[in-house]
N, C-alpha and C positions, 0 to 999 in steps of 0.2 A: 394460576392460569395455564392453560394448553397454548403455548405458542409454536406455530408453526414457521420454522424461513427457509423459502425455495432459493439455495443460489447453485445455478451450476457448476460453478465450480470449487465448491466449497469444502475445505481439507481438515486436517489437524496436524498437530506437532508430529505423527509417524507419517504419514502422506506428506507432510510439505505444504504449501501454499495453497491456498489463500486461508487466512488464520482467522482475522474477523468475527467470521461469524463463532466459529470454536468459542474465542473470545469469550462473546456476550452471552452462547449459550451456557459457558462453563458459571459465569457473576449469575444467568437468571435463576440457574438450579441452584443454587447459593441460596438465593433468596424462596426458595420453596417453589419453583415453577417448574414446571413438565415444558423440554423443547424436542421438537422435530426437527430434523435439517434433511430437507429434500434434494439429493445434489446427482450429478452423472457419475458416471464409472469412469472416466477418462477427464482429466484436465493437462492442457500443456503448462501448468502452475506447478502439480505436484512432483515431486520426486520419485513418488511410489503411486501408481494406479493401481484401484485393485482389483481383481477378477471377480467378477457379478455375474452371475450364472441366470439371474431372472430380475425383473423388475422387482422392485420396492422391497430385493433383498434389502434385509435390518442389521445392522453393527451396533453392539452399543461402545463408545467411545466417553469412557470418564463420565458414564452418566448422562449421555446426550444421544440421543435415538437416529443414526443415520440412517438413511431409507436411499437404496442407490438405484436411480435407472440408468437400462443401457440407452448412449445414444451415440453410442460409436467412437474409434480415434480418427484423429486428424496431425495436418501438419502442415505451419504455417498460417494464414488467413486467409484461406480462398474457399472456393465451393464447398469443400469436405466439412469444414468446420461448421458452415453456416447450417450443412444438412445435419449435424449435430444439435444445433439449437430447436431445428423446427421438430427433432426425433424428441426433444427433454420438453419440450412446450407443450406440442404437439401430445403424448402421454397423459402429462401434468392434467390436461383438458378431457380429455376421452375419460381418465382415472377420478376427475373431482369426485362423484358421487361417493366413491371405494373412500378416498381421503377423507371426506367429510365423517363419512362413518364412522372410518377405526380410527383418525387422528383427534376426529372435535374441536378443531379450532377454536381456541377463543378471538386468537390474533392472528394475522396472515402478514410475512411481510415477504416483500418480490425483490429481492438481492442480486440478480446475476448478471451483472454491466449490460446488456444489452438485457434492452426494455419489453421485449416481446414476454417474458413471464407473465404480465402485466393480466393480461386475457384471463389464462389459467388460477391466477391471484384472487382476479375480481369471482370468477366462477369459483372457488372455494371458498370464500368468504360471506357471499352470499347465502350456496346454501348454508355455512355455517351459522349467519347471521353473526358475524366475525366481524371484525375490525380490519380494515385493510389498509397496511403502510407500506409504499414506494421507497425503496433505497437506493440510492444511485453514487456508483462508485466512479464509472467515467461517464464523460458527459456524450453522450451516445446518442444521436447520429452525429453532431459534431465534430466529434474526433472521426470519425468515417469520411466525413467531406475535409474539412481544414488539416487533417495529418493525413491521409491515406489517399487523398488525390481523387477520391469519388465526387462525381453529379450528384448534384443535391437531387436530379429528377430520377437517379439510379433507380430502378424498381425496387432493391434492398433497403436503399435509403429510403425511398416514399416510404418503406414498409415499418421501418425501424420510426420515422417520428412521425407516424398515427399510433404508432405504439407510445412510444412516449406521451405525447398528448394526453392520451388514453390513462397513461397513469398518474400524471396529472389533476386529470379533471376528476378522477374517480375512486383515488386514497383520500382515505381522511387524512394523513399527513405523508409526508415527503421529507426523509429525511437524506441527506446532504453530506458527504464526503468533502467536494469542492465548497469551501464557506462559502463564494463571491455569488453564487449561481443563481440567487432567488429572482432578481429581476429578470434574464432568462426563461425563468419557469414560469415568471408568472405572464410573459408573451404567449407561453405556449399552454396558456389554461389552468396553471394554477391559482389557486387563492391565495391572497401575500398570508395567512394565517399559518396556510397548511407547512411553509417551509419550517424546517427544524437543522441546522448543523450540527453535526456530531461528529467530529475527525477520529482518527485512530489513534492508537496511544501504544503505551507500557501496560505489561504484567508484570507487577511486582516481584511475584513468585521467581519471575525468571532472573533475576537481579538481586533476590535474596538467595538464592540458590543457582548459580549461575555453572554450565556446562563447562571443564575446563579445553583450553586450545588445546587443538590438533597440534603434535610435536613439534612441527617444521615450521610453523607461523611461528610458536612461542620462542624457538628457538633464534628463527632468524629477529626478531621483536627486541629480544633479551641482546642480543650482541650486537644492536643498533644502541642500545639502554647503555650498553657498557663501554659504547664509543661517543656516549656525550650527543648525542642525535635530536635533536630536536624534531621531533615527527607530527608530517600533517600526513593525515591518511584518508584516504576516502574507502569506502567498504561500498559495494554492493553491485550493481551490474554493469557491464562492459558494453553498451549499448551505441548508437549514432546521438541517441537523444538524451545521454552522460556528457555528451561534450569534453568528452577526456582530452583530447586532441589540445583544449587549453590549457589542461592542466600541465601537460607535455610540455607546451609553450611557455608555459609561465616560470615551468621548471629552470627552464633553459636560460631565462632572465634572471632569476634570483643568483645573488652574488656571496649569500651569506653562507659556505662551508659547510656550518653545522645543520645546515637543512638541510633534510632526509623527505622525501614524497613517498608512501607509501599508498599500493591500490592492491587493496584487498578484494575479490572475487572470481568473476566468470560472465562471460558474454559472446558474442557476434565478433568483436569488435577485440577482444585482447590480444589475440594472436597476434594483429596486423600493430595494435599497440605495443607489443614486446618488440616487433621486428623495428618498428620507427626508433627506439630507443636506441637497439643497438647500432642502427644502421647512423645515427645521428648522433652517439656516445655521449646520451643523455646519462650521465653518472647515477644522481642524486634519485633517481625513481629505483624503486622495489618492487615487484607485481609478487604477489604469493596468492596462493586457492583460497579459496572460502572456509569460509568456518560455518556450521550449523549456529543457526538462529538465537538456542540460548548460551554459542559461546560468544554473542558477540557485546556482554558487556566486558568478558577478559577482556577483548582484542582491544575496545577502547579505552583502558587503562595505559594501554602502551602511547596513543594517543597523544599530545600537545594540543594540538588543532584536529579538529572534526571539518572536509572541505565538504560541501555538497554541490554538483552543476546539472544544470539541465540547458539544454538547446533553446533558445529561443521559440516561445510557438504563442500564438493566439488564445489557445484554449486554456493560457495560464493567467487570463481574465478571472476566468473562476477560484480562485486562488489554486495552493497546492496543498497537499493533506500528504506529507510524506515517512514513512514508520523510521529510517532514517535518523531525520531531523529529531524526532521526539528522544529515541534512542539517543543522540549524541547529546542533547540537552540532558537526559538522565543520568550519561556519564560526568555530567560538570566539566564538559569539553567545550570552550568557545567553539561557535560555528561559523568558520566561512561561506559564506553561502553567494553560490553564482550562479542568481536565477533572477529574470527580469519578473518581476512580481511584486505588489503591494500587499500590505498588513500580513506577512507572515508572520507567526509565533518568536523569528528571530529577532525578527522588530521591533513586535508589539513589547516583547521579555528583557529589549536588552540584551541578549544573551550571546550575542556574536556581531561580523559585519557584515554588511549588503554589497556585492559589489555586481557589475554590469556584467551582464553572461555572456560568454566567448571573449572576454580582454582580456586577453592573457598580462599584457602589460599593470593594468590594476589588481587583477588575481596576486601577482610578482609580488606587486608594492604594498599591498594589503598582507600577504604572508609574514612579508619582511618586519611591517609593522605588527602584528600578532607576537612573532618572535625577540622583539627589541622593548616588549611593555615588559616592567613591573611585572613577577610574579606572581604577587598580590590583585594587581588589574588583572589579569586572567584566568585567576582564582573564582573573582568576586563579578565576575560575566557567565563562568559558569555555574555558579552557587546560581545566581539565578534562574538559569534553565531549568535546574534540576526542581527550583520550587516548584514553578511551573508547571512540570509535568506533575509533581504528586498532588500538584489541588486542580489541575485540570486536565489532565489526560494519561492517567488509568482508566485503566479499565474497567475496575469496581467505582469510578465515577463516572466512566461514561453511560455503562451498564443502568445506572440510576437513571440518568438521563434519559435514554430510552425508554425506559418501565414508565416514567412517568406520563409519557405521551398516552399510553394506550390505559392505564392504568386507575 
């Protein structure tokens, strides 16, 4: 089958983020399909944007046909960004006939967190006589009104959920990052049929062949190793809505010696994290850089405890679909986890504990406890996860997954 997926901002392992779609299109040419990735020449995800001299310049990447439009940079979330969406939309639209031509859809799916693809989706599918599938990574306009402080009457917002609606009422299926979201969707016009959940997951490959660590993590890692360190680590970004600030807290509580906090990455938010440390001669935290993506099964080797937090918010109704989480389940690392939230994978697996997001005081007691169980007990918490993730989120099973909808 010729599958087509429009997401804007869609990357690979030399670019950087967002990975996803690379993903599934790397499992569907596996499987003998022909894919297109329709995506812009600029994302604030990637590491590397590339220079695109013309529309629907072609890459090919591992066998996957990228086709790039300019729709400009931006910075931040304000105006400039938005007139990027309507420059990739806006194309996508004027260009269907040209796509329909040289690509031939058999399938169409509209990937790029805000729902306005949706148009451009429905109009290539059509003329394709194509199959049309909705993916929805954030829950958009949502997250617009309840985290960024917009009027739901905003003219962006009215615009954004007729859009939605729209994709909705008008894919054959809707597939689902947030598992919780179907009642939701089906307020706003979908059929309880069309919803499909498909979270992210592991690449094998990258865990059988794993990148080694940059010098200076492994180094400082290794002489934590060799002081008897007991380490909980969190990996990934330095955000307001990381709620780092409890993990700071919780640090400061714990009384146990040999616990080591260790926060692995880059953000907003470290700098002013490193200063609180020192200024408050929080000892027991470590901050060191990031690692690239496939070194971060080493990094979680060094690991005891996998913590993961997020902020409290509303739109964690829908549940949360976190690469994270899956990650630290693969390493057979119990998961801490402090995020106010129902039926997550942690839960449902067994494979770590739940505690209240922003208590530092429970975070403390809950650490302490991790570090005081039977070796065996946190052996066999995360022997669990790691099942977990190999019979339900790879990527050569979620890949399946997919195929089967359209297929």
């Amino acid at each position: 089958m010729n599958i087509l997926l429009i997401n804007h901002y869609a990357g690979s392992p030399g670019m950087g983020m967002e990975f996803r779609p690379y993903y599934f299109a790397r499992e569907w040419i596996k499987m003998g399909h022909h894919v297109d990735i329709i995506a812009a020449d600029y994302s604030h995800l990637r590491i590397k944007n590339l220079q695109v001299h013309e529309d629907f310049q072609t890459e090919d990447i591992d066998g996957i046909k990228y086709h790039w439009i300019k729709a400009g940079q931006y910075e931040g979330n304000g105006a400039k960004r938005a007139l990027t969406m309507f420059r990739f939309v806006g194309k996508l639209w004027l260009h269907a006939g040209k796509i329909v031509k040289e690509y031939r859809p058999d399938v169409v799916i509209t990937s790029s967190t805000y729902p306005l693809d949706t148009y451009a989706g429905q109009r290539i599918a059509k003329g394709a006589k194509a199959k049309l599938i909705h993916e929805v990574h954030d829950m958009w306009p949502a997250t617009l009104v309840e985290l960024g402080g917009m009027s739901r009457y905003h003219p962006f917002v009215v615009l954004m959920q007729a859009a939605e609606n729209s994709a909705y009422r008008h894919s054959e299926y809707v597939v689902s990052l947030p598992p919780l979201a179907k009642d939701y969707m089906v307020k706003h016009g979908m059929k309880p049929e069309k919803f499909v959940a498909i979270p992210n997951g592991i690449v094998k490959e990258d865990w059988e062949n794993p990148e080694p660590l940059p010098e200076r993590q492994r180094k400082e890692l290794e002489k934590l190793r060799t002081e008897g360190k007991f380490i909980v680590g969190y990996f990934g970004g330095h955000a307001l809505s990381n709620a780092l600030d409890m993990l700071l807290d919780a640090a400061k509580e714990v009384k146990e010696k040999d616990i080591q906090f260790v926060l692995v990455g880059n953000g907003v938010e470290k700098e002013r994290l490193i200063k609180r440390t020192e200024d408050e001669k929080i000892k027991n935290v470590l901050f060191l850089p990031p690692v690239p993506k496939r070194a971060v099964p080493k990094l979680l080797q060094y690991f005891d405890c996998s913590f993961i937090s997020l902020k409290p918010s509303p739109l964690y109704r829908f549940g949360i679909c976190l690469n994270k989480m899956y990650d630290s389940m693969m390493a057979a690392k119990p998961v801490l986890l402090a995020v106010d939230v129902s039926g997550s994978p942690v839960e449902k697996f067994k494979c770590g504990i739940i505690v209240r997001a922003c208590d530092a005081n429970e975070i403390a007691a809950n650490v302490e406890k991790i570090f005081r169980m039977p070796e065996e007990r946190r052996r066999e918490m995360g022997v669990r996860g790691r099942l977990a993730v190999r019979e339900y989120f790879d990527y050569d099973v979620l890949a399946v997954q997919f195929v089967d909808i359209f297929s």
